[in-house]
C-alpha positions in Angstrom: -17.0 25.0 21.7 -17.3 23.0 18.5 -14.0 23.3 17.5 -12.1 21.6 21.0 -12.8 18.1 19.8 -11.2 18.8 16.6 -8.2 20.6 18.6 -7.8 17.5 20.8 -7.5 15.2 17.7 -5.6 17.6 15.9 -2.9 17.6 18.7 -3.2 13.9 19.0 -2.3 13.1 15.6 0.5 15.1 16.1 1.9 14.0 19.0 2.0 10.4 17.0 3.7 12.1 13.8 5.9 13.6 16.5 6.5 10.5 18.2 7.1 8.2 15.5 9.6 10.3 14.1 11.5 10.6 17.6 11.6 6.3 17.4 13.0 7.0 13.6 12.7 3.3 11.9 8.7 3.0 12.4 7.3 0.2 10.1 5.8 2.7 7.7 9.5 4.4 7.0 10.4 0.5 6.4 8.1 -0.2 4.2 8.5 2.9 2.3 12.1 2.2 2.2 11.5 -1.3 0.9 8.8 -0.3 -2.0 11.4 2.3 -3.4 14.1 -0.4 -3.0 12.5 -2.6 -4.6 10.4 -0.7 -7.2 11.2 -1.8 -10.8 10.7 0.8 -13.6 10.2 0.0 -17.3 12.9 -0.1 -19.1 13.2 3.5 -21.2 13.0 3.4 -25.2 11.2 0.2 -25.7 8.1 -0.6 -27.5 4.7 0.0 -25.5 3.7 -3.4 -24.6 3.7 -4.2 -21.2 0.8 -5.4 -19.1 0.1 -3.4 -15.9 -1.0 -5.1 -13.1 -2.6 -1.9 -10.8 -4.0 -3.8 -7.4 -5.2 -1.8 -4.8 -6.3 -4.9 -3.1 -3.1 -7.2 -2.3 -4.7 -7.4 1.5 -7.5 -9.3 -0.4 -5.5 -12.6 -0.5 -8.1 -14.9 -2.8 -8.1 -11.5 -5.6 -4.5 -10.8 -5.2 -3.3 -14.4 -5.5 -5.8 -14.9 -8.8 -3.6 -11.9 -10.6 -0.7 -13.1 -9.6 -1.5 -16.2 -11.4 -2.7 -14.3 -14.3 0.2 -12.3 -14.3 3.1 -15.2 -14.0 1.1 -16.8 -17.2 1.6 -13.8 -19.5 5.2 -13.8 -18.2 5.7 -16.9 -19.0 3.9 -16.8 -22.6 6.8 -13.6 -23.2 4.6 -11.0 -22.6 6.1 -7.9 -20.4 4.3 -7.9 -17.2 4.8 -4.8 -14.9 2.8 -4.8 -11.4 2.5 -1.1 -8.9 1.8 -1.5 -5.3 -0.2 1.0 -3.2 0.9 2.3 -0.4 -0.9 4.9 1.6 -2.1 6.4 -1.5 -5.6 6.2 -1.2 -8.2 7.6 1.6 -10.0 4.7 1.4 -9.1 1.0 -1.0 -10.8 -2.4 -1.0 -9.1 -3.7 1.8 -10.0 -0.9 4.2 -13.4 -1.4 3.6 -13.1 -5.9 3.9 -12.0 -5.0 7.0 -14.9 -2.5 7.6 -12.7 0.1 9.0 -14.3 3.6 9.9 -14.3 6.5 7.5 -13.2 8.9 10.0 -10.6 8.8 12.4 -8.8 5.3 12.8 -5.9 7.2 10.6 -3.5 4.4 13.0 -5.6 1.4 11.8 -5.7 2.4 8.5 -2.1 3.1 8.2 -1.8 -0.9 9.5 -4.0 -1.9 7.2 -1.5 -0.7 4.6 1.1 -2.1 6.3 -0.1 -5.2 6.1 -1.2 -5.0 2.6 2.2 -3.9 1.9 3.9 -7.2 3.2 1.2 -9.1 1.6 2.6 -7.9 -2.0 5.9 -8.5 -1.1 5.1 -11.5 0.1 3.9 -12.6 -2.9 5.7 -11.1 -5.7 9.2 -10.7 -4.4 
């Protein structure tokens, strides 16, 4: 009889896949649209060099905004500057846990969460 709560929220997660896929343009697809839109990839055959800015925590507005500045000063002293964006790559990030969010379940907050955290890197980089 163990295994019928993890049948029900089996079957619940996918009715939601199932679901979001019948609506089609669900905010994740758009923001997983806009990252490969928008992603910029360094230039082939030139000299290592660039500085990568890898920030799991763009939701974290004070730590996010602090790199940014960081990064737009090595820009602007000539240096290469290159920054990736997370999306729904980790289990659990920095943000997730600001926002104390639980380590099971939730899998519909969490993918919010990266939704926000999403907007808030494009917010302040594009």
């Amino acid at each position: 009889m163990d295994y019928i709560p993890n049948l029900l929220k089996s079957s619940r997660r996918f009715a939601g896949r199932v679901k979001r896929r019948v609506l089609g343009n669900s905010p994740r697809r758009e923001m997983s649209r806009r990252i490969r839109k928008s992603s910029i990839l360094p230039e082939k055959n030139l000299p290592d060099g660039t500085i990568l800015f890898f920030s799991p925590e763009a939701g974290v507005t004070p730590i996010y905004v602090a790199q940014c500045v960081v990064a737009r000063t090595l820009k602007e002293a000539g240096h290469r500057v290159l920054f990736s964006r997370c999306f729904e790559v980790f289990e659990r990030c920095p943000v997730m846990d600001m926002y104390q969010l639980p380590y099971t379940d939730g899998a519909e907050i969490k993918a919010a969460t990266c939704l926000k955290c999403a907007g808030a890197s494009f917010d302040m980089l594009d």
